[in-house]
TORTOR-466390 format. One record per atom (N, C-alpha, C, CB): residue number from 1; residue in one letter; x, y, z. Coordinates in steps of 0.001 Angstrom, whole numbers. Glycine has a CB too. Example, Ala and Ser with C-alpha at 12.3 -4.5 7.8 and 13.67 -1.06 7.14 Angstrom:
BEGIN
+-----+------+---------+---------+---------+
|  nr | rest |       X |       Y |       Z |
+-----+------+---------+---------+---------+
|   1 |    A |   13190 |   -5690 |    7800 |
|   1 |    A |   12300 |   -4500 |    7800 |
|   1 |    A |   13200 |   -3300 |    7800 |
|   1 |    A |   11308 |   -4473 |    9046 |
|   2 |    S |   12850 |   -2250 |    7080 |
|   2 |    S |   13670 |   -1060 |    7140 |
|   2 |    S |   12900 |      30 |    7870 |
|   2 |    S |   14084 |    -598 |    5725 |
+-----+------+---------+---------+---------+
# end
This chain:
BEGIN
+-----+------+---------+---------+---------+
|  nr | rest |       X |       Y |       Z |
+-----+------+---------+---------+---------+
|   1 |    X |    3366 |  -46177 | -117493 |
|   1 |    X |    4317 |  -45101 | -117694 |
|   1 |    X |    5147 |  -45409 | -118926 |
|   1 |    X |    5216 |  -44910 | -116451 |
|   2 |    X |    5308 |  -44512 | -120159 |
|   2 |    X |    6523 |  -44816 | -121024 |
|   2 |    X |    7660 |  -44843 | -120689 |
|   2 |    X |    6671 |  -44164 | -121880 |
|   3 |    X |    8420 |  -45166 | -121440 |
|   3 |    X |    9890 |  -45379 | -121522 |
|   3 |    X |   10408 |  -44239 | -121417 |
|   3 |    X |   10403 |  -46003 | -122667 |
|   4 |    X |   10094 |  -43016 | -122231 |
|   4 |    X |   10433 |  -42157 | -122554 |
|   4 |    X |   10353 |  -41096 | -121458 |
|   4 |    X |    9922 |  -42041 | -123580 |
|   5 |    X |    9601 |  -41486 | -120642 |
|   5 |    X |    9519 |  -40215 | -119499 |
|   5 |    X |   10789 |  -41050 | -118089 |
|   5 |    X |    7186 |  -39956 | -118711 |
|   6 |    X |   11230 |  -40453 | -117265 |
|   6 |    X |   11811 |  -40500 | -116318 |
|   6 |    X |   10801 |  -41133 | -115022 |
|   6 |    X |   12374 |  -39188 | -116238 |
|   7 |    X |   11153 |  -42120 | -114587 |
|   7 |    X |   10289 |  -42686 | -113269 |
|   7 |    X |   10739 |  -41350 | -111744 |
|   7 |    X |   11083 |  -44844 | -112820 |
|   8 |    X |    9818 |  -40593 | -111566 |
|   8 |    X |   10099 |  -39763 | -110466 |
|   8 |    X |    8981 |  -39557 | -109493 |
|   8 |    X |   10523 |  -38526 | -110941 |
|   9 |    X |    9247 |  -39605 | -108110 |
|   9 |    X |    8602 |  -39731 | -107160 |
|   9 |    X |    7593 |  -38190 | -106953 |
|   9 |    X |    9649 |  -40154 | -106080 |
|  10 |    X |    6392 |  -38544 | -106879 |
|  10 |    X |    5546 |  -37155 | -107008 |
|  10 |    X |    5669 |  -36228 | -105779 |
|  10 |    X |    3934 |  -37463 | -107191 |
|  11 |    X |    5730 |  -36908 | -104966 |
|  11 |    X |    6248 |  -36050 | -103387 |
|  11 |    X |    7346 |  -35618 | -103839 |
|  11 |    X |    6571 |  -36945 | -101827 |
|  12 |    X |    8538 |  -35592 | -104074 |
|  12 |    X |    9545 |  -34673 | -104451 |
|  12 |    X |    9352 |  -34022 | -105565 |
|  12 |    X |   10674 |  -35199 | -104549 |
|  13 |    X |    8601 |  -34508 | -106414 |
|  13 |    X |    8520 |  -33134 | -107867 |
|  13 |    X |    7619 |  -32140 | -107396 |
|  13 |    X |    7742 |  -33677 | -109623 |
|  14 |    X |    6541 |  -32179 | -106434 |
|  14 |    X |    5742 |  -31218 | -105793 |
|  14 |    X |    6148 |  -30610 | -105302 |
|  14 |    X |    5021 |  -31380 | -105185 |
|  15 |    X |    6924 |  -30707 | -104188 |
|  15 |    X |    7878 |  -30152 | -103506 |
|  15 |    X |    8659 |  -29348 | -104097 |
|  15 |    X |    8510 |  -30911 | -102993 |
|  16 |    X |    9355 |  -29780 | -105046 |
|  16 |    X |   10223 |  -29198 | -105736 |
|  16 |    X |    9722 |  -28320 | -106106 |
|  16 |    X |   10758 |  -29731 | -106542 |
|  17 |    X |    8998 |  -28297 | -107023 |
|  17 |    X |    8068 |  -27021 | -107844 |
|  17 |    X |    7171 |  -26242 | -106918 |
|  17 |    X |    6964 |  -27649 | -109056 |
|  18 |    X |    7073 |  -26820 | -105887 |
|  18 |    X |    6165 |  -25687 | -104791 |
|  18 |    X |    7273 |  -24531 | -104231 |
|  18 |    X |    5418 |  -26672 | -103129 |
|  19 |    X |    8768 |  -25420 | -103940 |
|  19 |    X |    9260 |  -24044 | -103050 |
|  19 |    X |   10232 |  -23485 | -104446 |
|  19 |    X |   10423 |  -24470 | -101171 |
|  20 |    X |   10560 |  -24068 | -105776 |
|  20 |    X |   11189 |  -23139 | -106504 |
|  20 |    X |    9933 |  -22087 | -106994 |
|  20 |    X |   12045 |  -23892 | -107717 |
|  21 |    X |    8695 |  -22173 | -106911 |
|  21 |    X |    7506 |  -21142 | -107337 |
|  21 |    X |    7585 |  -20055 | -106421 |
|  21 |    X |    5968 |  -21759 | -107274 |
|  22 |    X |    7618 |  -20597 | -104951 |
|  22 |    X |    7706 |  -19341 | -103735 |
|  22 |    X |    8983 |  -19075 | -104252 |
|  22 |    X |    7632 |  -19704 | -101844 |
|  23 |    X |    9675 |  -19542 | -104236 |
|  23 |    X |   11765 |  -18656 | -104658 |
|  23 |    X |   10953 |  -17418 | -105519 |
|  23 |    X |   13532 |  -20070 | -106359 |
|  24 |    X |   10580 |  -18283 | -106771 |
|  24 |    X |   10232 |  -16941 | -107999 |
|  24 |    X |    9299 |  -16094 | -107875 |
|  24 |    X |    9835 |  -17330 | -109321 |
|  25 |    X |    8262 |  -16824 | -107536 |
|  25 |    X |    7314 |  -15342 | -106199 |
|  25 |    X |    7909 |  -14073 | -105444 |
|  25 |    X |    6791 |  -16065 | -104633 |
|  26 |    X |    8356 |  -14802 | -104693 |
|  26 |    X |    9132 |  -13707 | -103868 |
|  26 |    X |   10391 |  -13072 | -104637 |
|  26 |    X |    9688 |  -14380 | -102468 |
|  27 |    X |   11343 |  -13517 | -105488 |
|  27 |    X |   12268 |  -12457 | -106097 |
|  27 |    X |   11833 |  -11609 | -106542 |
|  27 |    X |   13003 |  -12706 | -106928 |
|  28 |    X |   10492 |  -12152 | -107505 |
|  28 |    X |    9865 |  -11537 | -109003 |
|  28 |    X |    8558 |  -10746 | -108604 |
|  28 |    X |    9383 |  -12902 | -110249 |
|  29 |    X |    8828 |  -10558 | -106538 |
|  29 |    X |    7335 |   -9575 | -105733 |
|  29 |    X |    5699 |  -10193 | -106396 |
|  29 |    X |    7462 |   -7339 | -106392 |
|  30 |    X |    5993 |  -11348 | -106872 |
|  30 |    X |    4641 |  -11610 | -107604 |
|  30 |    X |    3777 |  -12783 | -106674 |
|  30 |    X |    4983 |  -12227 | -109314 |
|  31 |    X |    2545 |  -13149 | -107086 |
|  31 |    X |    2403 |  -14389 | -105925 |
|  31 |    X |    2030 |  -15469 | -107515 |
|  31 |    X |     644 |  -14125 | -104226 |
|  32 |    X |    1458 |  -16627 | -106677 |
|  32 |    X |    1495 |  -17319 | -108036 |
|  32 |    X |      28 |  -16971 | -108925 |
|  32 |    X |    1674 |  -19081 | -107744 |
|  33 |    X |      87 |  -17256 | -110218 |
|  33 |    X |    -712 |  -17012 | -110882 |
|  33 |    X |   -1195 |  -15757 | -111194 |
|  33 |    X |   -1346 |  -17595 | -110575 |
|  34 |    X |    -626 |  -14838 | -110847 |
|  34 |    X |    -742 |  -13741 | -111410 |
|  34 |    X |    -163 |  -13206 | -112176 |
|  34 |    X |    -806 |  -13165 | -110911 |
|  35 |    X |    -923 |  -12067 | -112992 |
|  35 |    X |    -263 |  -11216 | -114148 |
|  35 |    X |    1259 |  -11131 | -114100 |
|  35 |    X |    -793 |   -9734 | -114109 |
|  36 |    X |    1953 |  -10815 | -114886 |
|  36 |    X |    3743 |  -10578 | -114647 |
|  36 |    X |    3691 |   -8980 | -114391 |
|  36 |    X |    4975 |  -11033 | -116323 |
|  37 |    X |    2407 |   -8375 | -114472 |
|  37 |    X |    2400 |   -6923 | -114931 |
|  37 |    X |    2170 |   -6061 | -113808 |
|  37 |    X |    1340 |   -6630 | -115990 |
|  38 |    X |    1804 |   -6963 | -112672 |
|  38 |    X |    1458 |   -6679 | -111327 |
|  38 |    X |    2204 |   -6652 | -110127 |
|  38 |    X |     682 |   -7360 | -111083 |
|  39 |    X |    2385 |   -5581 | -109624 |
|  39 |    X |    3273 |   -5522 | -108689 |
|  39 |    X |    2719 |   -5128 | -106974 |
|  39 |    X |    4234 |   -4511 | -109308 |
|  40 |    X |    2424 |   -6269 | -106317 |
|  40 |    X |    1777 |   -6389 | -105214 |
|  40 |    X |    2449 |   -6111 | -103851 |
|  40 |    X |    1320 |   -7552 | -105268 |
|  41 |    X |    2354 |   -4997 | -103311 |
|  41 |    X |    3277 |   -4148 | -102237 |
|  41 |    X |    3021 |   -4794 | -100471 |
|  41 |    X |    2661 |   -2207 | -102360 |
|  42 |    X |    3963 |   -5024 | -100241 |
|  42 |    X |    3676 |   -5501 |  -98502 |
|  42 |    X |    4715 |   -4685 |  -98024 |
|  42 |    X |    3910 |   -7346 |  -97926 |
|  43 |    X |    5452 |   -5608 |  -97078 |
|  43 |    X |    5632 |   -4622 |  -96177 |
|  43 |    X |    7779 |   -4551 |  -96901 |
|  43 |    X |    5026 |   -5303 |  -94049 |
|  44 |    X |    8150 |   -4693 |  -97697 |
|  44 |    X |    9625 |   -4387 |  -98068 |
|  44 |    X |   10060 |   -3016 |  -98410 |
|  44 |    X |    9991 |   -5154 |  -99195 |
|  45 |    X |   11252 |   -2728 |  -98021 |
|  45 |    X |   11602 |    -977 |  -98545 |
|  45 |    X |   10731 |    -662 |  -99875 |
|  45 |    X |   13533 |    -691 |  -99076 |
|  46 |    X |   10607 |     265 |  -99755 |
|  46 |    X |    9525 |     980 | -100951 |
|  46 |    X |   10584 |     851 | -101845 |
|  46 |    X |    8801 |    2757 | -100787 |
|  47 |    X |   12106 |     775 | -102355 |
|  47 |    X |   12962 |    1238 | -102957 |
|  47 |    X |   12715 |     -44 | -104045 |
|  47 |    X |   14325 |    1564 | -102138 |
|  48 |    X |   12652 |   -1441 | -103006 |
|  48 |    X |   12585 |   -2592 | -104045 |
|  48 |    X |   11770 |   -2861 | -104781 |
|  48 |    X |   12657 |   -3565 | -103702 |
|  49 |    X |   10134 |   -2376 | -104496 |
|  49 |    X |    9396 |   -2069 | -105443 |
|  49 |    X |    8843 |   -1350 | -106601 |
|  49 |    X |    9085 |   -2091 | -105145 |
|  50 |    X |    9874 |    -323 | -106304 |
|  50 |    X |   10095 |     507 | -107287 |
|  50 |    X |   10682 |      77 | -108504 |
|  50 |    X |   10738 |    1392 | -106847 |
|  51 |    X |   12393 |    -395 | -107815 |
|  51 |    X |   13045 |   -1280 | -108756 |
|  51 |    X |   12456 |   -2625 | -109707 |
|  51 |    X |   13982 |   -1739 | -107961 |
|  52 |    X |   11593 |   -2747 | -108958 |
|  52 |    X |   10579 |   -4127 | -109732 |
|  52 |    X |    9747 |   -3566 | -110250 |
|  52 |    X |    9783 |   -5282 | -108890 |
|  53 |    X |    9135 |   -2386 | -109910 |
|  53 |    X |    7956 |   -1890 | -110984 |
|  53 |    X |    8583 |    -926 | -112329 |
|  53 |    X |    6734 |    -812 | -110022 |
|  54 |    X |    9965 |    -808 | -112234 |
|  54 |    X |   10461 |    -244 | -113288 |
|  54 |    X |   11151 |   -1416 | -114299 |
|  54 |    X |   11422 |     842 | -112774 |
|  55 |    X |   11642 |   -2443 | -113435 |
|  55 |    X |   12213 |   -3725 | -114909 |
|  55 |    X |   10918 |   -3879 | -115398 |
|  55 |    X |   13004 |   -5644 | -114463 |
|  56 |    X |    9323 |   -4137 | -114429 |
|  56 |    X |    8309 |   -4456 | -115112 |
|  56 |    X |    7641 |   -3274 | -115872 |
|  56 |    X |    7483 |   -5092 | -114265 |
|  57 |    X |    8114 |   -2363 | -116134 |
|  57 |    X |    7843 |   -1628 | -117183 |
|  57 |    X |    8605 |   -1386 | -118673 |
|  57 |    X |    7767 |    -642 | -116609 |
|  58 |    X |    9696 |   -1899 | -118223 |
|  58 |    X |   10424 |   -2377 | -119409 |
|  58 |    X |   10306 |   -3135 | -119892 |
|  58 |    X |   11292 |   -2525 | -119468 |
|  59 |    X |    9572 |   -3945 | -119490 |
|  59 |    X |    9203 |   -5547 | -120331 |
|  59 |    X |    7764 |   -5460 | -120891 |
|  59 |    X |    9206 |   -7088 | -119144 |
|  60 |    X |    6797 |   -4703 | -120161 |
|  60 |    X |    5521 |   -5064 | -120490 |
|  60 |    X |    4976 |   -3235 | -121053 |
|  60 |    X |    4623 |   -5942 | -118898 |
|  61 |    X |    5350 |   -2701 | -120720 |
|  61 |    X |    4927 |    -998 | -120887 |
|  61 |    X |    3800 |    -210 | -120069 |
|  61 |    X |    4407 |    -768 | -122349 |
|  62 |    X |    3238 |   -1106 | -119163 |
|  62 |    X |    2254 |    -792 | -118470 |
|  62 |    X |    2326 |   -1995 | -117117 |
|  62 |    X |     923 |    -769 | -119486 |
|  63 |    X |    2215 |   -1025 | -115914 |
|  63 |    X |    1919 |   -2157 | -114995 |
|  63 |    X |    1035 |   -1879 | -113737 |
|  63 |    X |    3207 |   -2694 | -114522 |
|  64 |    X |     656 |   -2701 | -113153 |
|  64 |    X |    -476 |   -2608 | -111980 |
|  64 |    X |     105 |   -2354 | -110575 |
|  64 |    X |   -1337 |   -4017 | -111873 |
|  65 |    X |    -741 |   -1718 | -109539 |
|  65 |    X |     400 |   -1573 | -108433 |
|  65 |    X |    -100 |   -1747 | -107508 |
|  65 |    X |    1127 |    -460 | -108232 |
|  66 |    X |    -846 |   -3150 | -106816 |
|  66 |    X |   -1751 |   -3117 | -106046 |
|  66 |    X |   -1292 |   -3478 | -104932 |
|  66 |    X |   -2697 |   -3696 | -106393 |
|  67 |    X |   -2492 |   -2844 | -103550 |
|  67 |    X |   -2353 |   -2726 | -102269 |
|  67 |    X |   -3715 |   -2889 | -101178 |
|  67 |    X |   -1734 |   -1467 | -102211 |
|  68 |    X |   -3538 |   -3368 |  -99940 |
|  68 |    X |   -4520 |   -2985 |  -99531 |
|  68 |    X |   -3989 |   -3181 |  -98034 |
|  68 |    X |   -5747 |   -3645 | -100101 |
|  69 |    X |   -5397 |   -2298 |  -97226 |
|  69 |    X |   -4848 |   -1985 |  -96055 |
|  69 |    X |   -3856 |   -1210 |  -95795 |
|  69 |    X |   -4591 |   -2820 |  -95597 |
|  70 |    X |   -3220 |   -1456 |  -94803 |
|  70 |    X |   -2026 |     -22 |  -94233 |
|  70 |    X |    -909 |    -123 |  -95057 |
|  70 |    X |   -1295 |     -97 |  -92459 |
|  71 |    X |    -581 |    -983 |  -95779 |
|  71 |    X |     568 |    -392 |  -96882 |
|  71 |    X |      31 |     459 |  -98181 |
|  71 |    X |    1411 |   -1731 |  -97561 |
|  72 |    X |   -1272 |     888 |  -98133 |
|  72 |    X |   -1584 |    1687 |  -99142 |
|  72 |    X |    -624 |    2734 |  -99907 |
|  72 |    X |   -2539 |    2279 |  -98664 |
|  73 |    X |    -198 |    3381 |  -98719 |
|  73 |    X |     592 |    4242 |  -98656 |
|  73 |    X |    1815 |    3996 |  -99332 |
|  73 |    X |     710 |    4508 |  -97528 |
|  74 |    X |    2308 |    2721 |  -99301 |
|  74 |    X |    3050 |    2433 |  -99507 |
|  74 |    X |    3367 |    2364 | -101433 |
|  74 |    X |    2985 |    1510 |  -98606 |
|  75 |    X |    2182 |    1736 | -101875 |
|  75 |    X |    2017 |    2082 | -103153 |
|  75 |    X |    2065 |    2606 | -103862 |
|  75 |    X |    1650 |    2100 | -103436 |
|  76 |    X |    1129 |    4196 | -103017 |
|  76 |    X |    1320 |    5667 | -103677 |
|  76 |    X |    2553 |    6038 | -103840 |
|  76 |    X |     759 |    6757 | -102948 |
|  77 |    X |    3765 |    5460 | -102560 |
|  77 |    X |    4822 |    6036 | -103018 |
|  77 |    X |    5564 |    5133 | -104091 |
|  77 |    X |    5622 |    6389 | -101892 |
|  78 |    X |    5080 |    3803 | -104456 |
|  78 |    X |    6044 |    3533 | -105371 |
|  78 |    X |    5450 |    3959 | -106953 |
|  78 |    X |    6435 |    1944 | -105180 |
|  79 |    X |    4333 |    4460 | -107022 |
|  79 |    X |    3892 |    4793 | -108014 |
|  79 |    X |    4687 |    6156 | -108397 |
|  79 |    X |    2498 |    4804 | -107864 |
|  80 |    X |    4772 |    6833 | -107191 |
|  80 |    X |    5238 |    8575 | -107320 |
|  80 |    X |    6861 |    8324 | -107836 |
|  80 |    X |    5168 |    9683 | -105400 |
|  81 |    X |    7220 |    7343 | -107253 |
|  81 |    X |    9082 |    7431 | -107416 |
|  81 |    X |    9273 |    7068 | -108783 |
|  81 |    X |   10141 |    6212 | -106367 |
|  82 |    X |    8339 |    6128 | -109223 |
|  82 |    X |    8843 |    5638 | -110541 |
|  82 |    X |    7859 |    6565 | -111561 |
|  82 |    X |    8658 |    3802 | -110731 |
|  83 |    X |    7507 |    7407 | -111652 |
|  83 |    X |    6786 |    8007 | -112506 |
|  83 |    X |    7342 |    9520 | -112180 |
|  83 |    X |    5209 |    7670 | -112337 |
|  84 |    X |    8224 |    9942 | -110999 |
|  84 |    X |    8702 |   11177 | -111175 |
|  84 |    X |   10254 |   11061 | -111058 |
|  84 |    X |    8062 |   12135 | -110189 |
|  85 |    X |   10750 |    9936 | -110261 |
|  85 |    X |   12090 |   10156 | -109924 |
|  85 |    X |   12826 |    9027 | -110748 |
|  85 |    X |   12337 |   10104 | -108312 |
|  86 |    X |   12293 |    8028 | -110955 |
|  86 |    X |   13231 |    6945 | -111709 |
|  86 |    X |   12822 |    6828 | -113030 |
|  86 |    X |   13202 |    5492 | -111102 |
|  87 |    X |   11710 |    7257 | -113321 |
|  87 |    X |   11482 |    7399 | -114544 |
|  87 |    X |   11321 |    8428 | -115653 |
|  87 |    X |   10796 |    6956 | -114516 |
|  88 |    X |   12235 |    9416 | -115457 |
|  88 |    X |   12705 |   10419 | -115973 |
|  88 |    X |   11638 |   11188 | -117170 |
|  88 |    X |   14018 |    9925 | -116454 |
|  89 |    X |   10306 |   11109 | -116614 |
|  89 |    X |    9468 |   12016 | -117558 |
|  89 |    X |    8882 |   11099 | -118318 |
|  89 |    X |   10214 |   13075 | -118441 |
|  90 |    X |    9475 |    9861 | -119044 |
|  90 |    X |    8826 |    9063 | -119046 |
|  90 |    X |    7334 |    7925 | -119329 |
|  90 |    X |    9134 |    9331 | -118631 |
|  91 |    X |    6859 |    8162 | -117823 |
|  91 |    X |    5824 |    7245 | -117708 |
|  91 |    X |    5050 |    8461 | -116721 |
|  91 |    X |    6264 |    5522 | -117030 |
|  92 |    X |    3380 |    7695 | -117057 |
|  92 |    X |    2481 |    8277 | -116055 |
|  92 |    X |    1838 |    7605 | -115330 |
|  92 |    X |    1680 |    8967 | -116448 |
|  93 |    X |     999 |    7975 | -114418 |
|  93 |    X |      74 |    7140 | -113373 |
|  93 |    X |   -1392 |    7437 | -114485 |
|  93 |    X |     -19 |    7997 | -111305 |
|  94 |    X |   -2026 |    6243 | -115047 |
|  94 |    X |   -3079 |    5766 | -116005 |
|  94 |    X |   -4452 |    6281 | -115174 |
|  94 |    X |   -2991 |    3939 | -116301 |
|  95 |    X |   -4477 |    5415 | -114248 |
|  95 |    X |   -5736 |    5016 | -113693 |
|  95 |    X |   -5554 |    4546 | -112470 |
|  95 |    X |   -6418 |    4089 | -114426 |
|  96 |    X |   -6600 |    5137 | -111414 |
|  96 |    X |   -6555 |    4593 | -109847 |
|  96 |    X |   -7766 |    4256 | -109382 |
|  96 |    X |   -6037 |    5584 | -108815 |
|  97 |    X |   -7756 |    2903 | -108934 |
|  97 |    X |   -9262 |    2272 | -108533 |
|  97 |    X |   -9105 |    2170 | -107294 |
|  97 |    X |   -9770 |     845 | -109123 |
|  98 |    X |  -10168 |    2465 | -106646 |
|  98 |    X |   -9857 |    2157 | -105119 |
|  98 |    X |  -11225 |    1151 | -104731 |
|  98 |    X |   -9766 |    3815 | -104034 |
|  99 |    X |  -11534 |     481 | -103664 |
|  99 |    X |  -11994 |    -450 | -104042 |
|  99 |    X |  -12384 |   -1087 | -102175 |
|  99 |    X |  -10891 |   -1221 | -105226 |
| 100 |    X |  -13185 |   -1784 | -101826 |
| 100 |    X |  -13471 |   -2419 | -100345 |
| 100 |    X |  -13663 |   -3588 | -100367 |
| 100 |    X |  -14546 |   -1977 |  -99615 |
| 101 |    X |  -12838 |   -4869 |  -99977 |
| 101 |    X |  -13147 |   -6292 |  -99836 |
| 101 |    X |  -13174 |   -6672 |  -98408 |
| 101 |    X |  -12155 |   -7151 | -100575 |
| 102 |    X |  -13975 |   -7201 |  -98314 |
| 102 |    X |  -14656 |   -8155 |  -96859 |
| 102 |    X |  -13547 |   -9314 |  -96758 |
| 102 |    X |  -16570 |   -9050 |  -97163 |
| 103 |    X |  -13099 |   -9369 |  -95749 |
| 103 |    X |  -12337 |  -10220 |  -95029 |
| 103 |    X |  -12898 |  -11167 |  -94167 |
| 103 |    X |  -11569 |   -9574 |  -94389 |
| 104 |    X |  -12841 |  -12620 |  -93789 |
| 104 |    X |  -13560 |  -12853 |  -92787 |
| 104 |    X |  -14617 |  -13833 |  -92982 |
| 104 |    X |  -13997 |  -11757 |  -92379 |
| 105 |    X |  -15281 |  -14479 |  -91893 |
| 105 |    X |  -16231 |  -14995 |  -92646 |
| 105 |    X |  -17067 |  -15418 |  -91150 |
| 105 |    X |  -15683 |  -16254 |  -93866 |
| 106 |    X |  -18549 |  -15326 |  -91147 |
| 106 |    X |  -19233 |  -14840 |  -90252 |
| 106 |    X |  -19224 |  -13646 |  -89468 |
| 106 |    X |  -19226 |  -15528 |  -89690 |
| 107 |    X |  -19408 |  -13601 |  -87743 |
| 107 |    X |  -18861 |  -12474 |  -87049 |
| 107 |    X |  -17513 |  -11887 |  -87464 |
| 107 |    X |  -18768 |  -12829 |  -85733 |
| 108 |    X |  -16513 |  -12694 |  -87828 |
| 108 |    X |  -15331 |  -12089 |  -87979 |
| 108 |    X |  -15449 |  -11254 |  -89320 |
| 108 |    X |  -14196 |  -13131 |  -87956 |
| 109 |    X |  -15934 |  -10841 |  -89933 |
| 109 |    X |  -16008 |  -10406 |  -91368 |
| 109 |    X |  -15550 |   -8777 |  -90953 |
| 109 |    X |  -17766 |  -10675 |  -92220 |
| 110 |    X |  -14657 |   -8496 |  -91889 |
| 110 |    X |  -14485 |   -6770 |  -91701 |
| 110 |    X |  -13933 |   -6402 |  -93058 |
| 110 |    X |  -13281 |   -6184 |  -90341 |
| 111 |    X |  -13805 |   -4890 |  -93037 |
| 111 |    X |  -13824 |   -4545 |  -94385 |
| 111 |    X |  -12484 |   -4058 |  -94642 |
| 111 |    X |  -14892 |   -3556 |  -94737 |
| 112 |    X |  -11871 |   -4021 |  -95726 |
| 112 |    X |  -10399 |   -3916 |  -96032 |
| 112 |    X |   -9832 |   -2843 |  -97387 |
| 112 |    X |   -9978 |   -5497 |  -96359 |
| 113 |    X |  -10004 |   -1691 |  -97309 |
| 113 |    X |   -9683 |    -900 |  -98146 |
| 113 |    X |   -8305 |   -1484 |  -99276 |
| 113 |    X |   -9439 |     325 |  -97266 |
| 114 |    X |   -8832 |   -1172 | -100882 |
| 114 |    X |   -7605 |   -1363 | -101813 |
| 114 |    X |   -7441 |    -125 | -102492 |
| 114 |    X |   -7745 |   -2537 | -102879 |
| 115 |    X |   -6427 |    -822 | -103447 |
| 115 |    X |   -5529 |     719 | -104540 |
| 115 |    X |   -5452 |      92 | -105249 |
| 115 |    X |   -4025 |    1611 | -104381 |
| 116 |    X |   -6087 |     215 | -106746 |
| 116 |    X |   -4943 |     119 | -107902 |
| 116 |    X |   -4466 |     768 | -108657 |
| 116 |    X |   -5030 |    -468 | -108609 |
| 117 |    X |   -3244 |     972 | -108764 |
| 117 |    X |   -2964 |    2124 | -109727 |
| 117 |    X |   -2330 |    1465 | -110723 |
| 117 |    X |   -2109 |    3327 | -109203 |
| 118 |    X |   -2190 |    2161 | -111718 |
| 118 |    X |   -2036 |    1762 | -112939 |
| 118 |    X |   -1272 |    2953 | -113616 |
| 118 |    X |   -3365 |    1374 | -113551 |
| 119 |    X |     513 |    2203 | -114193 |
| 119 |    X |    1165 |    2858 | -114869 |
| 119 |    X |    1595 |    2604 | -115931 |
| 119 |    X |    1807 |    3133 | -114419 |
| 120 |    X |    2414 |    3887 | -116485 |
| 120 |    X |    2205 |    2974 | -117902 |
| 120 |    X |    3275 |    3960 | -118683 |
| 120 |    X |     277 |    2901 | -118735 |
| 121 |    X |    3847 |    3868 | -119951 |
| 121 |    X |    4447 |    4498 | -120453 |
| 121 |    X |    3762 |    6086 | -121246 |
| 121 |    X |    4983 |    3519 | -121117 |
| 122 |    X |    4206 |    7266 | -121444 |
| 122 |    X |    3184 |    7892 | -121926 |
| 122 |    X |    3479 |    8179 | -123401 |
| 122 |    X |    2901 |    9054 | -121124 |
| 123 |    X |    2400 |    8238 | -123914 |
| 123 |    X |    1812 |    8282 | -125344 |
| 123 |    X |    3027 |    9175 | -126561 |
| 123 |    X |     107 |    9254 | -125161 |
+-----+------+---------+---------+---------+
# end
């Protein structure tokens, strides 16, 4: 080890950086390693995702709005609020992929409907 680096125990720097990543995950609605541009909907007031899919349109000009399973719904509406009600004319809805992933693995395998929609500033 150099001089120059700090002697620190790897069980606590893991740690450390594992639950400040979930902190910023969860403020920033993102999981890890994903796009900043993506805004992945579960089960929180539709209101907060809205609010997060509109700072993330201010930063990036286009963003993703993905879902699957029974919060689908949930998506559509944050796509609709921020493209008619918070975003004042604005922005549009780009592109919508919808999409089926297998869950599961052997007998348990079942199929799991997605959304992506895609918004964006308009032209």
């Amino acid at each position: 080890m150099s001089e120059s680096q700090p002697n620190i125990d790897s069980k606590s720097n893991s740690t450390t950086s594992d639950s400040i990543g979930t902190a910023e995950s969860t403020m920033n609605g993102r999981r890890g390693g994903s796009p900043p541009n993506h805004v992945y909907i579960g089960k929180k007031p539709v209101m907060s995702y809205a609010m997060s899919a509109l700072i993330q349109l201010a930063h990036t000009g286009e963003i993703v709005i993905k879902a699957r399973g029974l919060v689908i719904f949930r998506a559509v509406d944050v796509a609709e609020i921020v493209v008619q009600r918070l975003g004042s004319g604005s922005y549009e809805t780009k592109d919508i992929k919808i999409d089926t992933e297998r869950l599961g693995e052997g007998s348990e395998t079942r199929n799991v409907s997605t959304i992506e929609i895609v918004v964006g500033k308009k032209p």
